[in-house]
Backbone as CSV, one residue per row, in Angstrom:
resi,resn,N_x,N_y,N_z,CA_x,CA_y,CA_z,C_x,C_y,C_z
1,UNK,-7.139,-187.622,-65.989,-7.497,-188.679,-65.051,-7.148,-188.268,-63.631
2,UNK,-6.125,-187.527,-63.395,-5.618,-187.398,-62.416,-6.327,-186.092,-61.567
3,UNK,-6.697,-185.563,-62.523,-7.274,-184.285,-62.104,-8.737,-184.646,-61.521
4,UNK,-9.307,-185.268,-62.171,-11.045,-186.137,-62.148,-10.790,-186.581,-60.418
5,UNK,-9.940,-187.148,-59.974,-9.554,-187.734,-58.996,-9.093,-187.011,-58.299
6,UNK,-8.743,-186.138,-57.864,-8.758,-184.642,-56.853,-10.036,-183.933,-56.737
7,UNK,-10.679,-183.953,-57.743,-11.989,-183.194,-57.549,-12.994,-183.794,-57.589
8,UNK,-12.582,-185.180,-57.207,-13.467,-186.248,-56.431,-13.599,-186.502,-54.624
9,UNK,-12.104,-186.286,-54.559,-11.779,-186.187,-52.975,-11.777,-187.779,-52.776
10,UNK,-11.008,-187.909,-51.471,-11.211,-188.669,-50.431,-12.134,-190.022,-50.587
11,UNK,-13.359,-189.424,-50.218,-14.350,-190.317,-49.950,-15.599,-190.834,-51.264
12,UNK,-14.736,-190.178,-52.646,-15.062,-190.301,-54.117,-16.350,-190.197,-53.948
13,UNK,-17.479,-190.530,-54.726,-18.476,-190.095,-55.351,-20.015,-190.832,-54.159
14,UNK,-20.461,-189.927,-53.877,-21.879,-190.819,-53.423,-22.467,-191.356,-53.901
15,UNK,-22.167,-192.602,-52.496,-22.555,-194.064,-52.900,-24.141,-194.538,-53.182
16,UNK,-24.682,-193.114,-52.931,-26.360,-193.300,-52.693,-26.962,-192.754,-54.249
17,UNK,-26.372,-191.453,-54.244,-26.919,-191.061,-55.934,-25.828,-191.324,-57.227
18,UNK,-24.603,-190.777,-56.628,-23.327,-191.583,-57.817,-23.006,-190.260,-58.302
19,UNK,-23.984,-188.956,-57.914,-23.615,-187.873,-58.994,-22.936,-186.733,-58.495
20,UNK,-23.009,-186.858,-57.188,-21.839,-185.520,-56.576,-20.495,-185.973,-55.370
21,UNK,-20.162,-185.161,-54.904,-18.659,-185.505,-53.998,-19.296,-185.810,-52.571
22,UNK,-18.922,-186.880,-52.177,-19.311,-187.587,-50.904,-18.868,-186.886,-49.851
23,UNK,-19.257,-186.410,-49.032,-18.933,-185.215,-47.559,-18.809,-186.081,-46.585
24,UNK,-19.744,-187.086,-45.988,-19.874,-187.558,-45.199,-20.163,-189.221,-45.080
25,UNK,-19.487,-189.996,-44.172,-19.335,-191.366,-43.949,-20.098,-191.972,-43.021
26,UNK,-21.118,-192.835,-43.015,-22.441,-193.330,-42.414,-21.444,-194.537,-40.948
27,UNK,-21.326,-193.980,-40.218,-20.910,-194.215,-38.922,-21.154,-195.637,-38.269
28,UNK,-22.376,-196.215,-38.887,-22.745,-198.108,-38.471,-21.681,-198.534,-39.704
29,UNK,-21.646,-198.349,-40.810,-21.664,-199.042,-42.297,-20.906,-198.789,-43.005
30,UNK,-20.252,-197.316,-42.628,-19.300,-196.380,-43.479,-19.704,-195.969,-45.271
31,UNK,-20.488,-196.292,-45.280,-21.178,-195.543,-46.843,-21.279,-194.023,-46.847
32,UNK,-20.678,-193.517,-48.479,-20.463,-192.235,-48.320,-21.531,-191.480,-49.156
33,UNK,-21.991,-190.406,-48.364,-22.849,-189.642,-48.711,-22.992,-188.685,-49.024
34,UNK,-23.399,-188.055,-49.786,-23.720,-186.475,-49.988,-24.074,-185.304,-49.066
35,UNK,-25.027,-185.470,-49.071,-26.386,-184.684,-48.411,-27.021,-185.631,-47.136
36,UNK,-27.739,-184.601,-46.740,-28.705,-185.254,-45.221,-29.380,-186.021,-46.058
37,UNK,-30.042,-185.056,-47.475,-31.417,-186.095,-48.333,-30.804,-187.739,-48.519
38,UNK,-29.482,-187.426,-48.520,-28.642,-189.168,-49.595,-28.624,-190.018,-48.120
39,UNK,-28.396,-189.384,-47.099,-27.897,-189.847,-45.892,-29.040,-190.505,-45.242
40,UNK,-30.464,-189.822,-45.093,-31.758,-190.415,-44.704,-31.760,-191.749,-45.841
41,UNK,-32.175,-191.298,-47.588,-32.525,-192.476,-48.595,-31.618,-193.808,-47.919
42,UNK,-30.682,-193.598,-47.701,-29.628,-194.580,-48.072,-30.046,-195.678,-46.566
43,UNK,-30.799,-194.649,-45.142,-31.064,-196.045,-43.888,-32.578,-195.863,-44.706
44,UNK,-33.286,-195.547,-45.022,-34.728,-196.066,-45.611,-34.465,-197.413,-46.302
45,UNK,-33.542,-197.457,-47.225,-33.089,-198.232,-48.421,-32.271,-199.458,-47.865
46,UNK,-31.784,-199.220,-46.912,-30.671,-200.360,-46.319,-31.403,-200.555,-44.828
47,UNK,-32.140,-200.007,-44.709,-32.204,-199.953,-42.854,-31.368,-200.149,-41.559
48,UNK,-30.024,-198.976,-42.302,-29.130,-199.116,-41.433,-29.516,-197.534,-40.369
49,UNK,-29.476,-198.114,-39.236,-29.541,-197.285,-38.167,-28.409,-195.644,-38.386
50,UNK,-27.358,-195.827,-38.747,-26.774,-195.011,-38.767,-25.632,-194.629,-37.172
51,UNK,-25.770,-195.348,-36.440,-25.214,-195.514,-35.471,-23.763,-196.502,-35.168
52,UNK,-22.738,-196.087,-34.812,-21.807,-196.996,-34.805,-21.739,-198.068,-33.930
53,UNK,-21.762,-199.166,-34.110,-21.559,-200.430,-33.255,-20.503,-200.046,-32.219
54,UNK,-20.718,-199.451,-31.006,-19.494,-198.985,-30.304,-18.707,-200.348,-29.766
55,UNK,-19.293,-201.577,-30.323,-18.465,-202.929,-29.874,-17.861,-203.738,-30.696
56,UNK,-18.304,-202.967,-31.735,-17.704,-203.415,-33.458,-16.539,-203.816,-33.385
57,UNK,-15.616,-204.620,-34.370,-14.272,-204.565,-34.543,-14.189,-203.659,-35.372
58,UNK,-13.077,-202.962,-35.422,-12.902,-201.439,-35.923,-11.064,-202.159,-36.558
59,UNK,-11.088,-202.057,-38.002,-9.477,-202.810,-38.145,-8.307,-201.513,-38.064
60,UNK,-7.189,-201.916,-38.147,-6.319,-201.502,-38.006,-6.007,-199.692,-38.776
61,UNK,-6.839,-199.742,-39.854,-6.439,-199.247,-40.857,-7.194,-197.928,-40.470
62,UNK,-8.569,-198.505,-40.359,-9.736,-197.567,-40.106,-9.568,-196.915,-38.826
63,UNK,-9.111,-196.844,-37.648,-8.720,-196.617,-36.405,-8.372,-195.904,-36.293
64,UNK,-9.257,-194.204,-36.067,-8.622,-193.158,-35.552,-8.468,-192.789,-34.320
65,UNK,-8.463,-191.394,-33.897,-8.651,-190.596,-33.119,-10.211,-190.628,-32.669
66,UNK,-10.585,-190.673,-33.439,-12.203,-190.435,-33.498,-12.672,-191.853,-32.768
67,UNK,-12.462,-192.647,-33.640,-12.631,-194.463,-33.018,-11.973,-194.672,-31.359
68,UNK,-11.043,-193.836,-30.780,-10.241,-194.148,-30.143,-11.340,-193.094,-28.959
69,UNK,-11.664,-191.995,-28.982,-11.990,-191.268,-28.245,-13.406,-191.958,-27.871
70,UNK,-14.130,-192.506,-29.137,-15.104,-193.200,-28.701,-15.465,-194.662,-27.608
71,UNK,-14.245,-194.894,-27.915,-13.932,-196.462,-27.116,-13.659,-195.731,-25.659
72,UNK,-12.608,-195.122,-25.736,-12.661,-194.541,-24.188,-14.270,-193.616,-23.512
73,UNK,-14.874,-193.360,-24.154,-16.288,-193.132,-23.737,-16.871,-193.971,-23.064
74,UNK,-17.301,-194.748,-24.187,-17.510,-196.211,-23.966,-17.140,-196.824,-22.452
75,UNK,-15.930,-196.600,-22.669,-15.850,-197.930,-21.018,-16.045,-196.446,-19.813
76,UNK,-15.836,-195.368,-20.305,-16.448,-194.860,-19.234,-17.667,-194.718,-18.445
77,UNK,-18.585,-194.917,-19.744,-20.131,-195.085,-19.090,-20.102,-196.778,-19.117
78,UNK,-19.511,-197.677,-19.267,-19.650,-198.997,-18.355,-19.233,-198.834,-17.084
79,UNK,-17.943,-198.221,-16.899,-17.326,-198.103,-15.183,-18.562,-197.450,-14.420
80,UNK,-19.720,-196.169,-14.731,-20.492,-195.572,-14.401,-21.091,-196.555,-14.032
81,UNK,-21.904,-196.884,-14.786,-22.338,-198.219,-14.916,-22.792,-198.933,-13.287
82,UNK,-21.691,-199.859,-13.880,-21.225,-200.497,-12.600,-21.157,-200.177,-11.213
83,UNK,-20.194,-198.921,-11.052,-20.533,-198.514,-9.981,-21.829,-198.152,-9.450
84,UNK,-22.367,-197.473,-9.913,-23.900,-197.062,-9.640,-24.714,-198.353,-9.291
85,UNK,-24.673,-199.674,-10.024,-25.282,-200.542,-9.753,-25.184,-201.076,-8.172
86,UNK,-23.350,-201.021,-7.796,-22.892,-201.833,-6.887,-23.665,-200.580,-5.536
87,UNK,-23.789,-199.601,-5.991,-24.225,-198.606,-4.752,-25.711,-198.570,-4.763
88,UNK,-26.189,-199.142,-5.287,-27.957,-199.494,-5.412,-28.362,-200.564,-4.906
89,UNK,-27.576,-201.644,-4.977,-27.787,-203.252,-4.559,-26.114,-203.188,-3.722
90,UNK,-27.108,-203.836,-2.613,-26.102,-204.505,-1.477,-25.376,-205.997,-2.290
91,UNK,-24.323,-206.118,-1.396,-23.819,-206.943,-1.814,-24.021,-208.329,-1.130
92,UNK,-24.329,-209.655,-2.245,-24.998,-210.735,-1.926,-24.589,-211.192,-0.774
93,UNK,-23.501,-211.083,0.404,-23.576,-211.568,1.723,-24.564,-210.807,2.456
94,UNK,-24.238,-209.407,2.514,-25.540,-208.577,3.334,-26.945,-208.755,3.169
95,UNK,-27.257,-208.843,1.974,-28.733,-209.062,1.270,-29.186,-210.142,1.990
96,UNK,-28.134,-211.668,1.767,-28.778,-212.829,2.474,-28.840,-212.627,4.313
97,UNK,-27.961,-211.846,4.374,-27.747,-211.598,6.140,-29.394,-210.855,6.503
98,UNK,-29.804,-209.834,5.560,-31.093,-209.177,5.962,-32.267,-209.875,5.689
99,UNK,-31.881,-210.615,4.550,-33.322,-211.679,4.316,-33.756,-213.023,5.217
100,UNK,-32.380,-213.183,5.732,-32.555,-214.795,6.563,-32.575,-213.738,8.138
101,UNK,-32.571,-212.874,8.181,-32.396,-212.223,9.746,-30.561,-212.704,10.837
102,UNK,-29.909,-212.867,10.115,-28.897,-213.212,10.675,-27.972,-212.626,11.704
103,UNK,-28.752,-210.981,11.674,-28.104,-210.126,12.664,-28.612,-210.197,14.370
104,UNK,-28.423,-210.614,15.063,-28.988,-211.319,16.236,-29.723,-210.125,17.003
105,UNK,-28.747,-208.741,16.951,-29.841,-207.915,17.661,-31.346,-207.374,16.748
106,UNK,-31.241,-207.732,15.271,-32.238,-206.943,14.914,-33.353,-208.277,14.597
107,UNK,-32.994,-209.482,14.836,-33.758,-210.764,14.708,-34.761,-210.715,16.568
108,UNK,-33.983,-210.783,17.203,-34.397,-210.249,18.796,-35.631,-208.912,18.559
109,UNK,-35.399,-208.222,18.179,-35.937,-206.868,17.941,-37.266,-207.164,17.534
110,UNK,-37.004,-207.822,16.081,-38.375,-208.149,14.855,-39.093,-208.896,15.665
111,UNK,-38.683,-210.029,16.575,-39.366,-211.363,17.199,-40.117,-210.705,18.502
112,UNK,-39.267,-209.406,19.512,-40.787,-209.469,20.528,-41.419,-208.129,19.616
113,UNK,-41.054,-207.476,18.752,-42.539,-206.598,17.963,-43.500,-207.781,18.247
114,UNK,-43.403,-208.642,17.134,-43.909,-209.350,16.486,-44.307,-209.716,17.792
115,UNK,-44.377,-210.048,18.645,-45.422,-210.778,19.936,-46.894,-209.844,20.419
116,UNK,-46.392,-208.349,20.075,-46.899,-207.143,20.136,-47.420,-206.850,19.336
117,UNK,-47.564,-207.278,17.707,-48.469,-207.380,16.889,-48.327,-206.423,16.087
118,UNK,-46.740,-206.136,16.173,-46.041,-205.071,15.682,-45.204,-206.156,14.473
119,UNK,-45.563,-205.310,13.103,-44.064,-205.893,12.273,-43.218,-204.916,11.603
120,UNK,-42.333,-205.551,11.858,-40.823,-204.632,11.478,-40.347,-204.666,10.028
121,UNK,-39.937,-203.656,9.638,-38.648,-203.624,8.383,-37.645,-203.301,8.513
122,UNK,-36.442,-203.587,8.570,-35.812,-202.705,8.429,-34.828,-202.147,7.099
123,UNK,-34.865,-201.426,7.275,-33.848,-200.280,6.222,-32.249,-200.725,5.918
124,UNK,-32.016,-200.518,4.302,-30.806,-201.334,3.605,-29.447,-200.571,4.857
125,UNK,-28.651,-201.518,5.205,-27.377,-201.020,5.041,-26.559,-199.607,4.783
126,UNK,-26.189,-198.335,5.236,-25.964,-197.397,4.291,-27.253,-196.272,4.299
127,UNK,-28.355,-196.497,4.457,-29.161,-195.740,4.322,-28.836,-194.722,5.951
128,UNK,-28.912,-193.328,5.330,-29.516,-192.605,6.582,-29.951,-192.860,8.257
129,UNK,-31.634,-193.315,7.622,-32.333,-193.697,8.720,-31.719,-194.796,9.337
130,UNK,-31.154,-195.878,9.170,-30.821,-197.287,9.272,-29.301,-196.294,10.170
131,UNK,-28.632,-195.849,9.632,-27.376,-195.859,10.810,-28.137,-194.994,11.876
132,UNK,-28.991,-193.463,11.884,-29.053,-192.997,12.733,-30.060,-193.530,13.762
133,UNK,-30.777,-195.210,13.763,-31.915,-195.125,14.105,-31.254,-195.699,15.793
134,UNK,-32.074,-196.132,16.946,-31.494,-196.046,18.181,-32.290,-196.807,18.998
135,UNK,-33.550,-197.731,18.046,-34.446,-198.484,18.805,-33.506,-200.015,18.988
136,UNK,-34.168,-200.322,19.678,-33.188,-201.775,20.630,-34.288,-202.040,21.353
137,UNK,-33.888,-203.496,21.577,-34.871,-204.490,22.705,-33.978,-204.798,23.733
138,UNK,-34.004,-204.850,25.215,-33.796,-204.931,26.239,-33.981,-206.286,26.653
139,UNK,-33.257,-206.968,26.823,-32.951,-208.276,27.034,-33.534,-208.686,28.797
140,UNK,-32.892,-207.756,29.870,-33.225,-207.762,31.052,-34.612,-207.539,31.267
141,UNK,-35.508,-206.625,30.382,-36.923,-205.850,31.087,-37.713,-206.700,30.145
142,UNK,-37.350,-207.328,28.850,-38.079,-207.601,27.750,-38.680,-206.559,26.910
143,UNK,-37.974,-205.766,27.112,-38.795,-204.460,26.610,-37.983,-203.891,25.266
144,UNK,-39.344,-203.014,24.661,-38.344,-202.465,23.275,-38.365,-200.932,23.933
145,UNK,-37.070,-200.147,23.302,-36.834,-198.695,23.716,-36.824,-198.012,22.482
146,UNK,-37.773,-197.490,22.218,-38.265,-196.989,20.691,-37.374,-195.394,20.521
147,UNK,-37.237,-195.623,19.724,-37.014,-194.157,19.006,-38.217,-193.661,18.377
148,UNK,-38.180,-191.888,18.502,-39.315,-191.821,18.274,-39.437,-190.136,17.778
149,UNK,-39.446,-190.301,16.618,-39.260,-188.684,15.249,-40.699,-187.847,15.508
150,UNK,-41.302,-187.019,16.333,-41.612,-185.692,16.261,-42.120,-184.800,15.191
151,UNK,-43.118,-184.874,14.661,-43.147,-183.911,13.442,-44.328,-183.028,14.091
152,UNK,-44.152,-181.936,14.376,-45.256,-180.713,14.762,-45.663,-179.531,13.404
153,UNK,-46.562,-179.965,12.772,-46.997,-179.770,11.659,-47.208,-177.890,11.639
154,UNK,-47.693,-177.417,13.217,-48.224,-175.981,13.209,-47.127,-175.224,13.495
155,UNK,-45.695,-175.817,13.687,-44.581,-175.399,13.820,-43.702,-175.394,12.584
156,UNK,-44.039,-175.403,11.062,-43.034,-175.211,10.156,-43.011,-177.148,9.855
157,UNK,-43.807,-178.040,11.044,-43.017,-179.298,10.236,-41.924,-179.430,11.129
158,UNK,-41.711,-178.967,12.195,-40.166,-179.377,13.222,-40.121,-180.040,13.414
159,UNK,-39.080,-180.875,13.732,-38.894,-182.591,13.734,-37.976,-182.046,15.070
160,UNK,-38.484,-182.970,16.313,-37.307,-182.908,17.189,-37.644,-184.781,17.553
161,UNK,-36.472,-185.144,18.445,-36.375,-186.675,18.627,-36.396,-187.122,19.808
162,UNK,-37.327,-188.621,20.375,-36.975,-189.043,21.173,-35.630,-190.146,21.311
163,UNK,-34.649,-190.359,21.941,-33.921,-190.889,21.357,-34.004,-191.992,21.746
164,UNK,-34.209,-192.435,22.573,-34.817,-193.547,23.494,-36.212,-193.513,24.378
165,UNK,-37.404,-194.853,23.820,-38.549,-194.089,25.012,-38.732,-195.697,25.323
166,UNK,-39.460,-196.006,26.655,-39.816,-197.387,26.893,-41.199,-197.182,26.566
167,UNK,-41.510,-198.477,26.153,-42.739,-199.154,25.217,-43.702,-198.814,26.263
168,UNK,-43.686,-199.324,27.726,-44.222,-199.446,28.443,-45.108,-198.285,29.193
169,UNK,-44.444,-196.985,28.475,-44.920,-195.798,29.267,-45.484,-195.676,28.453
170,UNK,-46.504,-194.179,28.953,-47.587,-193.554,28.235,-47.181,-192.571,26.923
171,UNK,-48.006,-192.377,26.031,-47.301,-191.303,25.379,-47.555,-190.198,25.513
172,UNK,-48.180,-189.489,26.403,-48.208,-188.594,27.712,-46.843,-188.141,28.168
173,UNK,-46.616,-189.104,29.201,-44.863,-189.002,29.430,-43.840,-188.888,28.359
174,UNK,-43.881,-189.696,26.951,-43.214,-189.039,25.750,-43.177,-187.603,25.344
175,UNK,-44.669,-187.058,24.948,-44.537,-185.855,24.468,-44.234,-184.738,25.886
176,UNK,-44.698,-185.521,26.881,-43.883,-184.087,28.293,-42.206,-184.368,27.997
177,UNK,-41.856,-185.142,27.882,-40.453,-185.775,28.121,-39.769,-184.588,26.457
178,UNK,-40.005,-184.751,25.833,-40.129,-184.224,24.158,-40.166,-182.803,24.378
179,UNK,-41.270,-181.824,24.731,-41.620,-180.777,25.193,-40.486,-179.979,26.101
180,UNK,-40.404,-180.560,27.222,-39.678,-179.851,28.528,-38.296,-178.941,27.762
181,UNK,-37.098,-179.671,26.940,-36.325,-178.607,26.912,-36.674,-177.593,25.856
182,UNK,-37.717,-177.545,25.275,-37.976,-176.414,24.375,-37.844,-175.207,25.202
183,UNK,-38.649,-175.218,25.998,-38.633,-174.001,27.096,-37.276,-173.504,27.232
184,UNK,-35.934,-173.956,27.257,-34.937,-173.396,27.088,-33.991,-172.753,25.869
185,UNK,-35.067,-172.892,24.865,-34.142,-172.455,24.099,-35.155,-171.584,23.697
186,UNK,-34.789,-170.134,23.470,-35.527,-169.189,22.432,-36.296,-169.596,21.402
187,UNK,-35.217,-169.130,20.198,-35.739,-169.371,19.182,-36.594,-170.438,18.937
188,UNK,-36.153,-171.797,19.445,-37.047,-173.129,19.349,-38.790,-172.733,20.177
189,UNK,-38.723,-172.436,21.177,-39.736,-171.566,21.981,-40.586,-171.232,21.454
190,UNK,-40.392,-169.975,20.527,-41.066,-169.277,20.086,-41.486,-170.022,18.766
191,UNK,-41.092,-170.506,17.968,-41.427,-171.247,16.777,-42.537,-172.071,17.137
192,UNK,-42.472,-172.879,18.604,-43.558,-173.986,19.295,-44.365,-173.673,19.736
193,UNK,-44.698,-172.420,20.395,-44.988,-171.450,21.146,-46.789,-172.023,21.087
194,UNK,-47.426,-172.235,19.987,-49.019,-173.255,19.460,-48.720,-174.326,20.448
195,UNK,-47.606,-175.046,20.569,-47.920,-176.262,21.575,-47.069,-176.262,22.937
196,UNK,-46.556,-175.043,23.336,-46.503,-174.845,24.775,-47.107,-174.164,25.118
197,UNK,-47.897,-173.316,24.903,-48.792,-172.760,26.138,-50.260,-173.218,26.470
198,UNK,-50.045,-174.866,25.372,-51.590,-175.172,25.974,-50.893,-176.719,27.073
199,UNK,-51.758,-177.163,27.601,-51.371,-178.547,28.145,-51.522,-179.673,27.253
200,UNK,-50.345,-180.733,27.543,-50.304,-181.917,26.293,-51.260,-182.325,26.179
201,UNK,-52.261,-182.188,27.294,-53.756,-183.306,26.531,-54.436,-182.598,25.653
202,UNK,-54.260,-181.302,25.701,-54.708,-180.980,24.189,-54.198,-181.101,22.664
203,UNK,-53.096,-181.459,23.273,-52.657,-181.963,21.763,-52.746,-183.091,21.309
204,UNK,-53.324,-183.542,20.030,-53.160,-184.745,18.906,-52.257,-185.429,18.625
205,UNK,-52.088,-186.369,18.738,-51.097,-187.655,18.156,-51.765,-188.364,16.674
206,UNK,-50.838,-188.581,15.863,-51.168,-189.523,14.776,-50.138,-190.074,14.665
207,UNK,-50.293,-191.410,13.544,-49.358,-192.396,13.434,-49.303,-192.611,12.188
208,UNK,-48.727,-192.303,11.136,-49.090,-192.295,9.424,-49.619,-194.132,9.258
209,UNK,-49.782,-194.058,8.688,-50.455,-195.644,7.959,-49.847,-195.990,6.824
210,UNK,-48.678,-197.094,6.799,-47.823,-197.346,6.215,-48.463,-198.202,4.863
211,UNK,-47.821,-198.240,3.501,-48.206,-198.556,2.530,-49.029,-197.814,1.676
212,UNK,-49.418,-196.683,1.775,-50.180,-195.829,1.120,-48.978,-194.881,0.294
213,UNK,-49.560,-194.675,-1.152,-49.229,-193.277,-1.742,-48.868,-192.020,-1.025
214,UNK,-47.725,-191.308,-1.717,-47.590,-190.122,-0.913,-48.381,-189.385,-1.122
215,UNK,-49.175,-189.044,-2.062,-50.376,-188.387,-2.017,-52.180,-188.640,-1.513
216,UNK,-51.863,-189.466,-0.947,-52.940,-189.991,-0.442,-52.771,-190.856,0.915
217,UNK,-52.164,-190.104,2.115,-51.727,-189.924,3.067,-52.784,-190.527,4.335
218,UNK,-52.469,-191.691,5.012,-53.892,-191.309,5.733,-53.126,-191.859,7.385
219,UNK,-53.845,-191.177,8.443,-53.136,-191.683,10.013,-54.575,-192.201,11.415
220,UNK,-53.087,-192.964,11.886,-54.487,-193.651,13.108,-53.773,-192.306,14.235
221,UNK,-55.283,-191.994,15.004,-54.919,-191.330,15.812,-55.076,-191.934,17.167
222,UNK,-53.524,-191.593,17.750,-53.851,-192.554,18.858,-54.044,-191.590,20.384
223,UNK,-53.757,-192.257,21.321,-54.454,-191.835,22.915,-52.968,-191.254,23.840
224,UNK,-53.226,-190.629,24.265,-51.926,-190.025,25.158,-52.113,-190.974,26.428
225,UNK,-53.556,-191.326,26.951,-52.792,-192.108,28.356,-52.384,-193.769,27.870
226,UNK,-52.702,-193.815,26.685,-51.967,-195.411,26.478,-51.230,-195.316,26.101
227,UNK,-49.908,-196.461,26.463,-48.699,-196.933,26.642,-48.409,-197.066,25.099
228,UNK,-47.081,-196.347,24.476,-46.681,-196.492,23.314,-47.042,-198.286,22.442
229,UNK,-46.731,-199.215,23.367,-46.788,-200.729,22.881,-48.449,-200.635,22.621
230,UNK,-49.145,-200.749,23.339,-50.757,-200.717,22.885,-50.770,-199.604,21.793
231,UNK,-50.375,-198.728,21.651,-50.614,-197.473,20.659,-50.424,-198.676,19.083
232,UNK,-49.356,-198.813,19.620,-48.865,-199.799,18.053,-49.378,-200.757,17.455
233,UNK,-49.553,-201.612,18.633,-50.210,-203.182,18.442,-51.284,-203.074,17.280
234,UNK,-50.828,-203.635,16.152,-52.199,-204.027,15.685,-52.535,-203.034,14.640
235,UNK,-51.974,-201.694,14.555,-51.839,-200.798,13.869,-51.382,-200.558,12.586
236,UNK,-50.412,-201.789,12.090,-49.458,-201.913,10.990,-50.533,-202.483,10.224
237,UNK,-51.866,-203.120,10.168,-52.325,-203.445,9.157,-52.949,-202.927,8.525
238,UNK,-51.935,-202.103,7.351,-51.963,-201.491,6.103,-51.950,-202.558,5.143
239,UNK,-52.030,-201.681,3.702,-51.970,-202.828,2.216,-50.585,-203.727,2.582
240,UNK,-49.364,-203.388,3.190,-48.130,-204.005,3.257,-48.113,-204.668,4.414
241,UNK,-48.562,-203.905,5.879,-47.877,-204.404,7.089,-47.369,-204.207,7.466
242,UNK,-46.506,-202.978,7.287,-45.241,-202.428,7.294,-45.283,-201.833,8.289
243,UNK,-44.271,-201.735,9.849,-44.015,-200.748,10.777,-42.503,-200.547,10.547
244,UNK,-41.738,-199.350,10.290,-40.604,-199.030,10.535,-40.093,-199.262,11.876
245,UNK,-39.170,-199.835,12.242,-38.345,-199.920,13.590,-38.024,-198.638,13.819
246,UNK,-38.181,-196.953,13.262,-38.301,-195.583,13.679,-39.585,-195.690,13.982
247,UNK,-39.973,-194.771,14.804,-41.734,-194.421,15.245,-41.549,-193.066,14.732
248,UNK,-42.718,-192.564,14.151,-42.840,-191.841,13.684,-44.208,-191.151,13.728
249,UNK,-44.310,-190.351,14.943,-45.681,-188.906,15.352,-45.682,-188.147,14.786
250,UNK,-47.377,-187.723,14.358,-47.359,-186.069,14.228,-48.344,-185.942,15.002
251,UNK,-47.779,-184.720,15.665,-48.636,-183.939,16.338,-48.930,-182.568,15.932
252,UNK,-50.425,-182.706,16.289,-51.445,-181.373,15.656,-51.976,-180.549,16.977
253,UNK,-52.215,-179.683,16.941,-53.204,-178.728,18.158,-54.383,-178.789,18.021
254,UNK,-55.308,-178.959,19.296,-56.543,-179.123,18.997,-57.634,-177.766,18.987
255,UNK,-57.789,-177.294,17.544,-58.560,-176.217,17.069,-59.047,-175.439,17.982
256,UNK,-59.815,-176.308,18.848,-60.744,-176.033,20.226,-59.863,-174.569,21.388
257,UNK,-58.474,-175.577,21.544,-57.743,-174.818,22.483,-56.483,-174.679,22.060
258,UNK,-56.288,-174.165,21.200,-54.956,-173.997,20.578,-55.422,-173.037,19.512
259,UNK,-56.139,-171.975,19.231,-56.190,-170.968,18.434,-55.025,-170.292,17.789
């Protein structure tokens, strides 16, 4: 008898066929099994997943190392979790502060676009663009002082910045204003070299067209002697409406005189 019972083992006889020594313990249910073959029959037959309830009560007895290493898993990918959530979603005072406009300079801001036929978004909290951006409305002139991102497509894609421009000027005076210190620096020079040696009126302005696919890209091209505010006006009506409080040019060379 005693012997029958050693060369049974542990986990005695599988519970699925009855006829050989049980190896392995079914992890949802704890039923002991033989083989992979006993181990599949047995969730066909029961339709147990085979997976452990990692929220199960687990008693005293049964409680290993194994149970124990798993639980600490466990709350580790909840803490993950969590955090990740709290860094994805603002937290419900800010959210309501951006939805009701409660921030006075960027409510000022949205309200004379918006007279201009310009509409604004702006960008969560935390983001990048949102701390580095530098546009503001001018309380004394009534005026907005745009920021304004540079992309020269025949140059690699160079992004250089206006950091402040008034609405009121041409974008003529932007891209001379933009242009001028290249000339001092070499390397930058020579990389631009397609759009300094012709004059700015030969060069192209576009304005991407907000709400579209990134693959299906499309831009208004606008006028160098009109005033950035007319450039805009009226322009945002895309599928959304959407104007970023960044401005955002590309400029191209014109085929003609820019070989």
């Amino acid at each position: 008898m005693s012997d029958t019972k050693l060369q049974v083992g542990r986990l005695g006889l599988c519970q699925c066929c009855g006829e050989r020594q049980a190896k392995y313990r079914c992890p949802a249910c704890t039923l002991s099994t033989c083989s992979l073959e006993c181990s599949q029959q047995h969730k066909i037959d029961s339709g147990c997943t085979g997976k452990r309830d990692r929220s199960g009560f687990v008693g005293l007895k049964e409680f290993d190392d194994r149970s124990l290493l798993s639980d600490y898993r466990f709350l580790e990918e909840i803490n993950e979790t969590s955090e990740a959530v709290k860094r994805m979603k603002p937290s419900t005072t800010n959210q309501t502060k951006s939805l009701h406009n409660d921030f006075p300079h960027l409510r000022k801001l949205r309200y004379w676009a918006g007279r201009n036929q310009i509409t604004l978004y702006h960008q969560a909290e935390g983001m990048t663009r949102r701390r580095t951006n530098t546009t503001y409305f001018k309380k004394k002139s009534n005026r907005i002082f745009w920021r304004i991102e540079w992309i020269f497509k025949a140059a690699d894609s160079t992004n250089l910045v206006t950091v402040t421009f008034d609405e009121t000027k041409t974008l003529n005076m932007a891209l001379l204003q933009v242009l001028a210190p290249v000339q001092e620096q070499a390397a930058l020079a020579h990389k631009m070299r397609q759009y300094c040696r012709v004059e700015t009126k030969a060069l192209r302005l576009f304005l991407r067209v907000e709400g579209r696919q990134a693959n299906e890209p499309a831009y208004y091209e606008l006028r160098q002697e009109g005033t950035l505010v007319d450039q805009l006006a009226g322009k945002t009506q895309s599928t959304t409406g959407v104007k970023w409080d960044t401005c955002e040019l590309h400029c191209a060379c014109d085929q003609r005189t820019c070989g």
